[in-house]
N, CA, C, O and CB atoms as a CASP TS submission, in Angstrom:
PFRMAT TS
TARGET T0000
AUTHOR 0000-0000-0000
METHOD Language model
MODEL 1
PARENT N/A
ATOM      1  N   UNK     1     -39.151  12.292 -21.066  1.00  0.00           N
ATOM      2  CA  UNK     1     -37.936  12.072 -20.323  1.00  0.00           C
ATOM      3  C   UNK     1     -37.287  13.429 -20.067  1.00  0.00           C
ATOM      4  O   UNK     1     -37.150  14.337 -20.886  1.00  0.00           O
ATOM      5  CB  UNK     1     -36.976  11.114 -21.083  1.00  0.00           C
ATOM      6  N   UNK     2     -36.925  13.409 -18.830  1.00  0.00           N
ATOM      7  CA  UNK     2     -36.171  14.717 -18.321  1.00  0.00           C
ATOM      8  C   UNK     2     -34.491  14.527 -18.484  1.00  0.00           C
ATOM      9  O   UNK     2     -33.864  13.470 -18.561  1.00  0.00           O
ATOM     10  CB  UNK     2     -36.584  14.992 -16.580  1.00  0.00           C
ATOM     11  N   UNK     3     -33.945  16.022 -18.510  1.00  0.00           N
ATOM     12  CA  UNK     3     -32.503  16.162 -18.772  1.00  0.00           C
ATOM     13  C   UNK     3     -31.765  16.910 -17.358  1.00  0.00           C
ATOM     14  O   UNK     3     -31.824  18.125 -17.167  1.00  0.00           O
ATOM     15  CB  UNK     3     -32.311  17.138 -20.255  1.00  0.00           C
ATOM     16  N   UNK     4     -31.181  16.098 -16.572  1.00  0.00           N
ATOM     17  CA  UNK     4     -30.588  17.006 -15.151  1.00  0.00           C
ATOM     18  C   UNK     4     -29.923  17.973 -15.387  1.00  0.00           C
ATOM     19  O   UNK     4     -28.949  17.905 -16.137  1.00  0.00           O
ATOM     20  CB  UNK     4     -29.684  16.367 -14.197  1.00  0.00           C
ATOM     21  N   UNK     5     -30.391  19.327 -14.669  1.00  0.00           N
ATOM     22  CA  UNK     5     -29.451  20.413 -14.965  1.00  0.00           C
ATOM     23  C   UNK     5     -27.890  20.208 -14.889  1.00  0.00           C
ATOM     24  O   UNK     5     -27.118  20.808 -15.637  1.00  0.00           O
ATOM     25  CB  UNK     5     -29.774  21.452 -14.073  1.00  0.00           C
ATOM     26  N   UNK     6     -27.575  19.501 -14.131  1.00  0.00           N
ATOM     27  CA  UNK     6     -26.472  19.635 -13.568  1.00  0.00           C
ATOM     28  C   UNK     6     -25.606  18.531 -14.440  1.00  0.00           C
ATOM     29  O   UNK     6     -24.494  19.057 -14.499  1.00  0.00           O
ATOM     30  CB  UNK     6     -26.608  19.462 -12.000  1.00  0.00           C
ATOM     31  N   UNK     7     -25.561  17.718 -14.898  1.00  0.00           N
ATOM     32  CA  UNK     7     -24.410  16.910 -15.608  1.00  0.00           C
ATOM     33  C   UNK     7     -25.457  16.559 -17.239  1.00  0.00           C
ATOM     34  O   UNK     7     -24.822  15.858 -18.028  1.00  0.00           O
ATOM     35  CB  UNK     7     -23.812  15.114 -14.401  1.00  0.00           C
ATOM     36  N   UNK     8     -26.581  16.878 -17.633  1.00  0.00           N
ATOM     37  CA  UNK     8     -26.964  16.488 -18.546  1.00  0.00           C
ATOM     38  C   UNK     8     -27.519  14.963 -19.136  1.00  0.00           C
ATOM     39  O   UNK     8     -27.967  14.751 -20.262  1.00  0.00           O
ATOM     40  CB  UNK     8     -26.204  16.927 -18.959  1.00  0.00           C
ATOM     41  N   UNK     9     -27.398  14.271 -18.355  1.00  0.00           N
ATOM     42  CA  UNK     9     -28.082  12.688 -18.129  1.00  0.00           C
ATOM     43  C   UNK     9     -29.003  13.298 -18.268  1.00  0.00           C
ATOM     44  O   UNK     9     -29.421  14.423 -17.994  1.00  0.00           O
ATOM     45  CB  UNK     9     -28.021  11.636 -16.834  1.00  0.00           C
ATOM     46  N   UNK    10     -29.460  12.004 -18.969  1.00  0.00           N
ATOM     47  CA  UNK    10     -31.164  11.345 -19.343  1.00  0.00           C
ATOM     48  C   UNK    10     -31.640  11.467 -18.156  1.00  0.00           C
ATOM     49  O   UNK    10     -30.703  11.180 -17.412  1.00  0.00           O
ATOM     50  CB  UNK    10     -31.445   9.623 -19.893  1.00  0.00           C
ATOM     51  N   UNK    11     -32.876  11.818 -17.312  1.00  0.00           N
ATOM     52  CA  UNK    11     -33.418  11.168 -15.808  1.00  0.00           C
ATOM     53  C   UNK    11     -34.964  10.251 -16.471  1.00  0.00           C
ATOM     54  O   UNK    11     -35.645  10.822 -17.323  1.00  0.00           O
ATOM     55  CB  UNK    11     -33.946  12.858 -14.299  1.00  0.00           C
ATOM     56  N   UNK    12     -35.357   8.863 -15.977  1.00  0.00           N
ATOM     57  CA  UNK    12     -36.350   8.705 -15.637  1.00  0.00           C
ATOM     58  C   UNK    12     -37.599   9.215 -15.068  1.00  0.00           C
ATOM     59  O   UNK    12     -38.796   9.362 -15.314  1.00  0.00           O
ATOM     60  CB  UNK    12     -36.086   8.258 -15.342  1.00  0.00           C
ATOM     61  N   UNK    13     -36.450   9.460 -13.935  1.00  0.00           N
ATOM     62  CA  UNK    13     -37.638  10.165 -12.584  1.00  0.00           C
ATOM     63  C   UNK    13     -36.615  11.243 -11.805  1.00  0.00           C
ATOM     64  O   UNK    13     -35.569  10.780 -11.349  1.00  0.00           O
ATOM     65  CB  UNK    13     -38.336   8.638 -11.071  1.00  0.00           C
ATOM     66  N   UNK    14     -36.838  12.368 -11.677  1.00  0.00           N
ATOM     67  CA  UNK    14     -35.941  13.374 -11.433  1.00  0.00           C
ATOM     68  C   UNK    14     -36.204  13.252  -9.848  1.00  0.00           C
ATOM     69  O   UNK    14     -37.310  12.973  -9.386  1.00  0.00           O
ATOM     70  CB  UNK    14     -36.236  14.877 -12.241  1.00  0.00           C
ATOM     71  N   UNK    15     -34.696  13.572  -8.827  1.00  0.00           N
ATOM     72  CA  UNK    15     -34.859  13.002  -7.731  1.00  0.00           C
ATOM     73  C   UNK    15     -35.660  14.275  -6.918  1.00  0.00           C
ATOM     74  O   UNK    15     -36.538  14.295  -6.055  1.00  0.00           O
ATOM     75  CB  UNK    15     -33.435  12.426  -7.161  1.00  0.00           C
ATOM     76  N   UNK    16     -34.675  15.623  -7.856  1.00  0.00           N
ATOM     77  CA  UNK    16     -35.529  17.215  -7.052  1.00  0.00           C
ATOM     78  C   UNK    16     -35.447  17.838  -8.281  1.00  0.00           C
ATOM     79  O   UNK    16     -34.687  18.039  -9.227  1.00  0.00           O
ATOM     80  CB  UNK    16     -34.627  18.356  -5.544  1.00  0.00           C
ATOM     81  N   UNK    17     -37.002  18.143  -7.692  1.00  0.00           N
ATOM     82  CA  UNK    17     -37.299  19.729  -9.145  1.00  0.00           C
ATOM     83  C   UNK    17     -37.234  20.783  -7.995  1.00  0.00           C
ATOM     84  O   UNK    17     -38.034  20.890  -7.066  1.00  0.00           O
ATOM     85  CB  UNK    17     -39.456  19.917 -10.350  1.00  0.00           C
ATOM     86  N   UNK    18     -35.931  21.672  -8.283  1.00  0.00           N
ATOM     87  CA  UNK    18     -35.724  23.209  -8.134  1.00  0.00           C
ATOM     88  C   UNK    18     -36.508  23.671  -9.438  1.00  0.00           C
ATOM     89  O   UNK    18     -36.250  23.172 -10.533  1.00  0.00           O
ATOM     90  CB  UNK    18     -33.974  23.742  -8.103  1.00  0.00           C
ATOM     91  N   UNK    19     -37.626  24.797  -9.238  1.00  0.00           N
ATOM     92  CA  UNK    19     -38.066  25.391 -10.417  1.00  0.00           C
ATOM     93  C   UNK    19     -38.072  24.244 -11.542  1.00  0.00           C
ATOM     94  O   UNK    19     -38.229  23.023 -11.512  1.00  0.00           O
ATOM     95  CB  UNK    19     -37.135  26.634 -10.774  1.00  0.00           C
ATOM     96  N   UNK    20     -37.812  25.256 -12.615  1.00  0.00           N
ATOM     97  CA  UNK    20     -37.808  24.224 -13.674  1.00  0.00           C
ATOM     98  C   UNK    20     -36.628  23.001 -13.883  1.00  0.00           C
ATOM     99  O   UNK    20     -36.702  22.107 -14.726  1.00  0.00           O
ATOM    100  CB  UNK    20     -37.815  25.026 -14.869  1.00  0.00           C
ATOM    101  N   UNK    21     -35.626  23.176 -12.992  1.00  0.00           N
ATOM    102  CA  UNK    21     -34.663  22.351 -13.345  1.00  0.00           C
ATOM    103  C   UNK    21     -34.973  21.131 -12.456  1.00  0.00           C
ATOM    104  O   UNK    21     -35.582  21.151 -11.386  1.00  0.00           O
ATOM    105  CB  UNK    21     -33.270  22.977 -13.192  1.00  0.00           C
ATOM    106  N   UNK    22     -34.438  20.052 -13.099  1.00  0.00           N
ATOM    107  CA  UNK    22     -34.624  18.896 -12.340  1.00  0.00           C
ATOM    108  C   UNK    22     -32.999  18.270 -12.137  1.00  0.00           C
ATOM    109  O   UNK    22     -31.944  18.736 -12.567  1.00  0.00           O
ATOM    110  CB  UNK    22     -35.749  17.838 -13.181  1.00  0.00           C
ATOM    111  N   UNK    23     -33.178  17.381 -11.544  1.00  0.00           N
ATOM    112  CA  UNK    23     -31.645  16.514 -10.962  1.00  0.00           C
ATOM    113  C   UNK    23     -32.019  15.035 -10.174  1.00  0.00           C
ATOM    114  O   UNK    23     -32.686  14.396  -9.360  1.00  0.00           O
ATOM    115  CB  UNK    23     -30.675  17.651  -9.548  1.00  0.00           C
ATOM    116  N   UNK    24     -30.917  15.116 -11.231  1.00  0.00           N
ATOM    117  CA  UNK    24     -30.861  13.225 -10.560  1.00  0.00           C
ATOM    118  C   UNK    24     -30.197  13.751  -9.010  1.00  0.00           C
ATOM    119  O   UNK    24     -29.933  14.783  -8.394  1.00  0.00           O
ATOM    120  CB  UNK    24     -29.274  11.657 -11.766  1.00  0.00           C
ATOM    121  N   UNK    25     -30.130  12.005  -8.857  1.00  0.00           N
ATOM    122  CA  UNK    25     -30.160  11.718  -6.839  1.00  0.00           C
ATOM    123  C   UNK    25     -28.667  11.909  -6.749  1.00  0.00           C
ATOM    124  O   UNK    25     -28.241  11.963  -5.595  1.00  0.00           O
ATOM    125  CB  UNK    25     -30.744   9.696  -5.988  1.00  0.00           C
ATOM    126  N   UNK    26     -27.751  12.026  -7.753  1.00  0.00           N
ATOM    127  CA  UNK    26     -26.168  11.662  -7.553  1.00  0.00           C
ATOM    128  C   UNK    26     -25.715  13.290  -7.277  1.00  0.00           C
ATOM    129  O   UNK    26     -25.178  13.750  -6.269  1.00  0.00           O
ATOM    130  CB  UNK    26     -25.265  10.776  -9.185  1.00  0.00           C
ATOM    131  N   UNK    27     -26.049  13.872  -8.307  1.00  0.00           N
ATOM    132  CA  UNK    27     -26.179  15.798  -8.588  1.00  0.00           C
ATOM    133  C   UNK    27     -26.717  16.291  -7.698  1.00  0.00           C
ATOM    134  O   UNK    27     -26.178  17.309  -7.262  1.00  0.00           O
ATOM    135  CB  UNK    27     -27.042  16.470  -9.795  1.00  0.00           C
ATOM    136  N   UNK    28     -28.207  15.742  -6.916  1.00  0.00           N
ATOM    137  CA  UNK    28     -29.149  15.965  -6.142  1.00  0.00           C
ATOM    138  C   UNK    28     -27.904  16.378  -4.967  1.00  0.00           C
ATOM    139  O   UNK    28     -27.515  17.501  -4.647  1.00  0.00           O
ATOM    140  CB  UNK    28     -30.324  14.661  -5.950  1.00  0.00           C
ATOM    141  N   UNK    29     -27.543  15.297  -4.567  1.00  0.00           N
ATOM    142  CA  UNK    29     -26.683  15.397  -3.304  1.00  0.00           C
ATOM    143  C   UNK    29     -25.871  15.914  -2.998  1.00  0.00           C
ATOM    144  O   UNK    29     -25.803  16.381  -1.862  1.00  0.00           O
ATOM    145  CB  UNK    29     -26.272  14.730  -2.962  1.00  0.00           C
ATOM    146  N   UNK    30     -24.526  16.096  -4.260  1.00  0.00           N
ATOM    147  CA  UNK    30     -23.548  17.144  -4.601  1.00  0.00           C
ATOM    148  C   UNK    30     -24.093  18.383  -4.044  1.00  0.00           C
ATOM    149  O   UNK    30     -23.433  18.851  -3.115  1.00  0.00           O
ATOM    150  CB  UNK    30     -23.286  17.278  -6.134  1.00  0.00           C
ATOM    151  N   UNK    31     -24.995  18.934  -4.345  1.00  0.00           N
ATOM    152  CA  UNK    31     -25.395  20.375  -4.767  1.00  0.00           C
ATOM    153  C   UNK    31     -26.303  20.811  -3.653  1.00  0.00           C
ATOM    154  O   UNK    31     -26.901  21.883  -3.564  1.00  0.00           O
ATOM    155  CB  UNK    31     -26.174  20.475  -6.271  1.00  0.00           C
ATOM    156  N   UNK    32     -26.306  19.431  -2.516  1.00  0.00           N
ATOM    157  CA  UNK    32     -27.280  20.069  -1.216  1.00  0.00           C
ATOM    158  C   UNK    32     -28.416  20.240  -1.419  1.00  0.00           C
ATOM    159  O   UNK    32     -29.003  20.775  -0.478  1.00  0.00           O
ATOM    160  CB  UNK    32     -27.015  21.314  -0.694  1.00  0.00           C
ATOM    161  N   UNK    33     -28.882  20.057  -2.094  1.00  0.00           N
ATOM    162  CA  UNK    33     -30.558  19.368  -2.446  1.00  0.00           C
ATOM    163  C   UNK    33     -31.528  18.850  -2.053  1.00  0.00           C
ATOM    164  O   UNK    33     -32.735  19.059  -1.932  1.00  0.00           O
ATOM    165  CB  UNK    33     -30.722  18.675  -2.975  1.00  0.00           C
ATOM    166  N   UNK    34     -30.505  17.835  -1.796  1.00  0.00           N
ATOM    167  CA  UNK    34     -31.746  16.462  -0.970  1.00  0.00           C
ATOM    168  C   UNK    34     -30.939  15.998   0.408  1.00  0.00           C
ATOM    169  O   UNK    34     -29.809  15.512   0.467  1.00  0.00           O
ATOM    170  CB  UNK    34     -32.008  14.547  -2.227  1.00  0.00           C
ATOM    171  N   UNK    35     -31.467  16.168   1.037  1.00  0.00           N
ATOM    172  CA  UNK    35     -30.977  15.782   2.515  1.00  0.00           C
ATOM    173  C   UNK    35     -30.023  14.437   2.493  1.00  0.00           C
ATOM    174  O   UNK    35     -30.319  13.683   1.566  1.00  0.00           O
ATOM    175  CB  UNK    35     -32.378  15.462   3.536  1.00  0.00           C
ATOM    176  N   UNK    36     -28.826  13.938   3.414  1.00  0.00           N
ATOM    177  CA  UNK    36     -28.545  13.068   3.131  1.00  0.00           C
ATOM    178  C   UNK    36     -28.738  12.433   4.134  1.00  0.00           C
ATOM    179  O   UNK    36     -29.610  12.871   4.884  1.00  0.00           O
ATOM    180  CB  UNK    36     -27.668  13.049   2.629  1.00  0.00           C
ATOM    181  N   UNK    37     -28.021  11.191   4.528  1.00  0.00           N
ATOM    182  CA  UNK    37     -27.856  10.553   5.689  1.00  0.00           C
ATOM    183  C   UNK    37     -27.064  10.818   6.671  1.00  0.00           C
ATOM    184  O   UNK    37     -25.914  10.849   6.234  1.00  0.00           O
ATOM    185  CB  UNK    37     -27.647   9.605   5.498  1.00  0.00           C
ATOM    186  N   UNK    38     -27.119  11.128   8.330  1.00  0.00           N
ATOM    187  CA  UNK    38     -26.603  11.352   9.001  1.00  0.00           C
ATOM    188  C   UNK    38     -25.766  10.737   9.726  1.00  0.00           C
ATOM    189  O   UNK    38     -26.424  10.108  10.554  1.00  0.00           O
ATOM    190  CB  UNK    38     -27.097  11.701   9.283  1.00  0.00           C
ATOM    191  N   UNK    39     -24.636  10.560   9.884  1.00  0.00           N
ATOM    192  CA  UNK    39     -23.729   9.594  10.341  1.00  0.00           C
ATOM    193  C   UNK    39     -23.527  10.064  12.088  1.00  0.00           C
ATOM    194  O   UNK    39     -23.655  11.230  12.459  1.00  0.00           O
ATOM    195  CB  UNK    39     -22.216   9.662   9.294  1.00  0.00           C
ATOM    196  N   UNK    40     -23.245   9.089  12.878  1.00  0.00           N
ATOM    197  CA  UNK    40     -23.476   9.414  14.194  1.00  0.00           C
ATOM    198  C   UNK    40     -22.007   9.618  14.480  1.00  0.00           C
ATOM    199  O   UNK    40     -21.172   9.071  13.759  1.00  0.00           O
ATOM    200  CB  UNK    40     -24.298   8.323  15.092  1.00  0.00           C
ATOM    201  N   UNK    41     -21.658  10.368  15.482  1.00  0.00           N
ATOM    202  CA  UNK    41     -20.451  10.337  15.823  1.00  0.00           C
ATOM    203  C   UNK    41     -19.963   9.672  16.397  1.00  0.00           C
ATOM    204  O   UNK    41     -20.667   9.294  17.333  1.00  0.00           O
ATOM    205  CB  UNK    41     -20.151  10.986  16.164  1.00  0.00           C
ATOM    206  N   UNK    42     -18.634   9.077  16.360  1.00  0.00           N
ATOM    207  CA  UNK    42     -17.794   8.352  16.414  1.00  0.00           C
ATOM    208  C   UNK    42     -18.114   7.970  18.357  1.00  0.00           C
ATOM    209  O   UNK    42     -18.763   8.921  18.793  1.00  0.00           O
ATOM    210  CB  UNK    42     -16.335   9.107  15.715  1.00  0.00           C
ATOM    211  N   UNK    43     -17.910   7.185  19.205  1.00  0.00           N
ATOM    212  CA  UNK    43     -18.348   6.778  20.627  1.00  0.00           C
ATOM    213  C   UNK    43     -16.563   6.854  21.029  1.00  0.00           C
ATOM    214  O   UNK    43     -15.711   6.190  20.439  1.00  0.00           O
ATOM    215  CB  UNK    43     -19.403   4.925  20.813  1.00  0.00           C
ATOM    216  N   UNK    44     -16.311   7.740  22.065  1.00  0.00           N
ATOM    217  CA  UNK    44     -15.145   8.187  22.339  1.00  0.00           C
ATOM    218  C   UNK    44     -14.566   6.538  23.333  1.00  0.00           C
ATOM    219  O   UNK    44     -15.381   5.805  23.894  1.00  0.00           O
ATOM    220  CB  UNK    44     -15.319   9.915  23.230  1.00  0.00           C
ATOM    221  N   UNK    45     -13.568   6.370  23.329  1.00  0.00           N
ATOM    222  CA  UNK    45     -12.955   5.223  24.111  1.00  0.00           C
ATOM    223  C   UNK    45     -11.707   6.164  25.371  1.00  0.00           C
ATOM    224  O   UNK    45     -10.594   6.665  25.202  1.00  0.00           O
ATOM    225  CB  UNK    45     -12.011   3.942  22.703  1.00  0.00           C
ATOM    226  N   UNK    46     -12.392   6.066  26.276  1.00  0.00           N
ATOM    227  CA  UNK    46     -11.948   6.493  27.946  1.00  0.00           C
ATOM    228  C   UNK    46     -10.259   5.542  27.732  1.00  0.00           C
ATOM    229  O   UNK    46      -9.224   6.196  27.595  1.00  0.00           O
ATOM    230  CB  UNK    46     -13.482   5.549  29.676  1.00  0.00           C
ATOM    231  N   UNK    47     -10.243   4.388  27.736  1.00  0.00           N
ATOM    232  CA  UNK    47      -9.087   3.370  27.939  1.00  0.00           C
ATOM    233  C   UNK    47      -7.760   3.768  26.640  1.00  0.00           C
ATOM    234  O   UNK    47      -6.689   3.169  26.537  1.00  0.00           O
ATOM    235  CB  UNK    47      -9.871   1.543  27.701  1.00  0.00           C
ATOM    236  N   UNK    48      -8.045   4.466  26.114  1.00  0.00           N
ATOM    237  CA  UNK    48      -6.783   4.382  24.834  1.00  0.00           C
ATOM    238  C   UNK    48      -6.797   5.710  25.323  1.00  0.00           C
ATOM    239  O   UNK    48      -7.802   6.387  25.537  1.00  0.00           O
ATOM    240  CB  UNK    48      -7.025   3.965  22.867  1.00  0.00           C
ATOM    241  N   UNK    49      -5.147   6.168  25.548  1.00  0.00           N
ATOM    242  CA  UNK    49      -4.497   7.661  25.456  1.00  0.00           C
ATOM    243  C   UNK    49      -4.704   8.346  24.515  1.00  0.00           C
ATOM    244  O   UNK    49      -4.695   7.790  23.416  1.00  0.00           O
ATOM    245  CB  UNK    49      -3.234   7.771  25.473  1.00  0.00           C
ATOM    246  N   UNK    50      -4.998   9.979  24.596  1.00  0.00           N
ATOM    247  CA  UNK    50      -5.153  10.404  23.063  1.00  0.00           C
ATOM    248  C   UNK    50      -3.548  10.873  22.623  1.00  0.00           C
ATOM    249  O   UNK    50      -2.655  10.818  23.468  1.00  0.00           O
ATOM    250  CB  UNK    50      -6.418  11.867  22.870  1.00  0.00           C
ATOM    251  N   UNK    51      -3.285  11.321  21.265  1.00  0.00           N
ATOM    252  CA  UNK    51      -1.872  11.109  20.963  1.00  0.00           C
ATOM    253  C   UNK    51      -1.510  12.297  21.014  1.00  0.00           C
ATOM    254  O   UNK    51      -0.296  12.236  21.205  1.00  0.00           O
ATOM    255  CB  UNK    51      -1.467  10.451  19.741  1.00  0.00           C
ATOM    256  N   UNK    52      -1.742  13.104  20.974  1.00  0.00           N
ATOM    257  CA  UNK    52      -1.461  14.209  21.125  1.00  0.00           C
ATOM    258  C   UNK    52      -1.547  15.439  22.186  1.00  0.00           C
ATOM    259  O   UNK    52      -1.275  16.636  22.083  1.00  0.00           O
ATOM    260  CB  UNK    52      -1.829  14.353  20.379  1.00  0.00           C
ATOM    261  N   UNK    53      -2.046  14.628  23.259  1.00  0.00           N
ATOM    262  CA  UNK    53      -2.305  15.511  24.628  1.00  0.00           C
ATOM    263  C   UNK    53      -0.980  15.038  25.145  1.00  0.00           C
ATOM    264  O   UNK    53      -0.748  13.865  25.437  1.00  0.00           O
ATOM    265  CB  UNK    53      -3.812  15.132  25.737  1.00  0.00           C
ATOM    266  N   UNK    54      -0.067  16.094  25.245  1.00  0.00           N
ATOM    267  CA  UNK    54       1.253  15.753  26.187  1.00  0.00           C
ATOM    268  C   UNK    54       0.759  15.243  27.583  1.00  0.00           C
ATOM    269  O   UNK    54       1.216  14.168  27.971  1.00  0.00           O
ATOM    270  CB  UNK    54       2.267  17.179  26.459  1.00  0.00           C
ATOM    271  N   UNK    55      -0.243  16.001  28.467  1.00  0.00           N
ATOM    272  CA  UNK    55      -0.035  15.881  29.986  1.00  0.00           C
ATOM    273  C   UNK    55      -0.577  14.392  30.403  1.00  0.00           C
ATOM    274  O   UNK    55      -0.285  13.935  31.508  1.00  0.00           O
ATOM    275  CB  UNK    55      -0.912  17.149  30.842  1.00  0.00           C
ATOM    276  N   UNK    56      -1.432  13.607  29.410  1.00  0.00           N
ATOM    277  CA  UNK    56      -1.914  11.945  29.521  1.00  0.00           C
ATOM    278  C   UNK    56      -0.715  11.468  29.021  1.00  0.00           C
ATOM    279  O   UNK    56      -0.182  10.551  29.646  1.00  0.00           O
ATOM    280  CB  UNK    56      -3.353  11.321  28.559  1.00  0.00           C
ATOM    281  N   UNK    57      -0.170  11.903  28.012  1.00  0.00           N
ATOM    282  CA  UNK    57       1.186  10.870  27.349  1.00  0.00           C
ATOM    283  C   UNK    57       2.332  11.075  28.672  1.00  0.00           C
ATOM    284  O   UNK    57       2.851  10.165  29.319  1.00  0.00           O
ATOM    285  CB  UNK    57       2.054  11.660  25.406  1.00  0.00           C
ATOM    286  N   UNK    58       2.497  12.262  28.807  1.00  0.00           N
ATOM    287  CA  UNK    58       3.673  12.382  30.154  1.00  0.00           C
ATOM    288  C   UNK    58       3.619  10.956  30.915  1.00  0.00           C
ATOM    289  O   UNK    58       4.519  10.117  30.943  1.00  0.00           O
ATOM    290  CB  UNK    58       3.198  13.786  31.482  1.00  0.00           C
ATOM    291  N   UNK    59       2.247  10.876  31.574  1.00  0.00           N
ATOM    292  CA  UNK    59       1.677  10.138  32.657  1.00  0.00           C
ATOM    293  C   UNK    59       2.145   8.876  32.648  1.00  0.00           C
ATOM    294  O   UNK    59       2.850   8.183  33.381  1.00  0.00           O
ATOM    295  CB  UNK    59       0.299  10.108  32.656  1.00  0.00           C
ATOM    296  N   UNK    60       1.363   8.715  31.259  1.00  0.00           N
ATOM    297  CA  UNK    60       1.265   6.973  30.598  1.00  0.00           C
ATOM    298  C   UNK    60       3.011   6.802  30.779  1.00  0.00           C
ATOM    299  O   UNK    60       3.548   6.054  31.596  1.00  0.00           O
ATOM    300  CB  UNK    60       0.515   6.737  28.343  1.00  0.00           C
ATOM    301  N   UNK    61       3.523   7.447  30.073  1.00  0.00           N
ATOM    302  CA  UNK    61       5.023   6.987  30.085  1.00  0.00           C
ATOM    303  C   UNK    61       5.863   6.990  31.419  1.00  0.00           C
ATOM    304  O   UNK    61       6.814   6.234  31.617  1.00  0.00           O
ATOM    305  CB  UNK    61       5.779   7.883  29.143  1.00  0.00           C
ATOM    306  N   UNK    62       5.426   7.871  32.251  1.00  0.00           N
ATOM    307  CA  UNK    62       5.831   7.531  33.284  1.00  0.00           C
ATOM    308  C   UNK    62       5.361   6.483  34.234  1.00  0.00           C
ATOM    309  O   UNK    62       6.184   6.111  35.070  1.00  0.00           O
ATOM    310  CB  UNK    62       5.873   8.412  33.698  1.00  0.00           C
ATOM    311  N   UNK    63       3.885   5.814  34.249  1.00  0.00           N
ATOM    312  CA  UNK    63       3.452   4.690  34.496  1.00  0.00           C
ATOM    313  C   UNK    63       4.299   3.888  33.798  1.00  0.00           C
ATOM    314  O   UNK    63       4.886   3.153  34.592  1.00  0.00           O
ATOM    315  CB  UNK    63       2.175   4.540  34.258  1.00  0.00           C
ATOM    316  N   UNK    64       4.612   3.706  32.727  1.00  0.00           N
ATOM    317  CA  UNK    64       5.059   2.725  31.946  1.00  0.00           C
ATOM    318  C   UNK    64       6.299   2.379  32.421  1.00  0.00           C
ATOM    319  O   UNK    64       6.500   1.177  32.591  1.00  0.00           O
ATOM    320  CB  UNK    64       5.070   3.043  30.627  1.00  0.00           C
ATOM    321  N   UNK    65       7.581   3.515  32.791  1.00  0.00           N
ATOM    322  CA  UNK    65       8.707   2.884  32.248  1.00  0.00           C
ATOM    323  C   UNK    65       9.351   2.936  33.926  1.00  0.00           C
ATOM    324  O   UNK    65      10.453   2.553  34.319  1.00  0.00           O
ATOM    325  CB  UNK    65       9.599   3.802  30.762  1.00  0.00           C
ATOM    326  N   UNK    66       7.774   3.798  35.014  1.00  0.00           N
ATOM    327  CA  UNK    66       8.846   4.119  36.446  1.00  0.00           C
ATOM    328  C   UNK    66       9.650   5.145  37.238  1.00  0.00           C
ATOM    329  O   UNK    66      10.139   5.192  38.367  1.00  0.00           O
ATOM    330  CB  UNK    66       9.729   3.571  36.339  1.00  0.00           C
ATOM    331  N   UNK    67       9.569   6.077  36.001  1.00  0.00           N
ATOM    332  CA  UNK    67      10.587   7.403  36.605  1.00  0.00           C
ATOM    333  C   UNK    67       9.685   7.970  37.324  1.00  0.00           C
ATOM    334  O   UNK    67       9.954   8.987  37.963  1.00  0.00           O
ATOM    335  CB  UNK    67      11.297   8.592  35.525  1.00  0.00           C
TER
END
């Protein structure tokens, strides 16, 4: 049984051997190790104003209220 460099847990099955050190999958990931999962970016929405651009908010509010 292996000992993870990084927090000292017991490992079963070590997720990455750097050299001699090994690491679980939790440490693994912390420490940039093991690749993770890539999350896609967010799909922008055209129809909702953004909040912080004055020259669309100007607009909207002036659509809105008529002046």
């Amino acid at each position: 049984m292996t000992i993870c460099a990084a927090c000292h847990r017991p490992l079963k099955k070590p997720a990455v051997k750097h050299g001699h050190a090994a690491y679980g999958p939790v440490c693994a990931a912390k420490w940039g190790l093991m690749p993770g999962a890539k999350q896609a970016a967010p799909a922008r929405d055209d129809k909702t104003a953004d909040l912080f651009d004055a020259t669309k908010n100007e607009t909207c509010l002036r659509e809105q209220t008529g002046l």
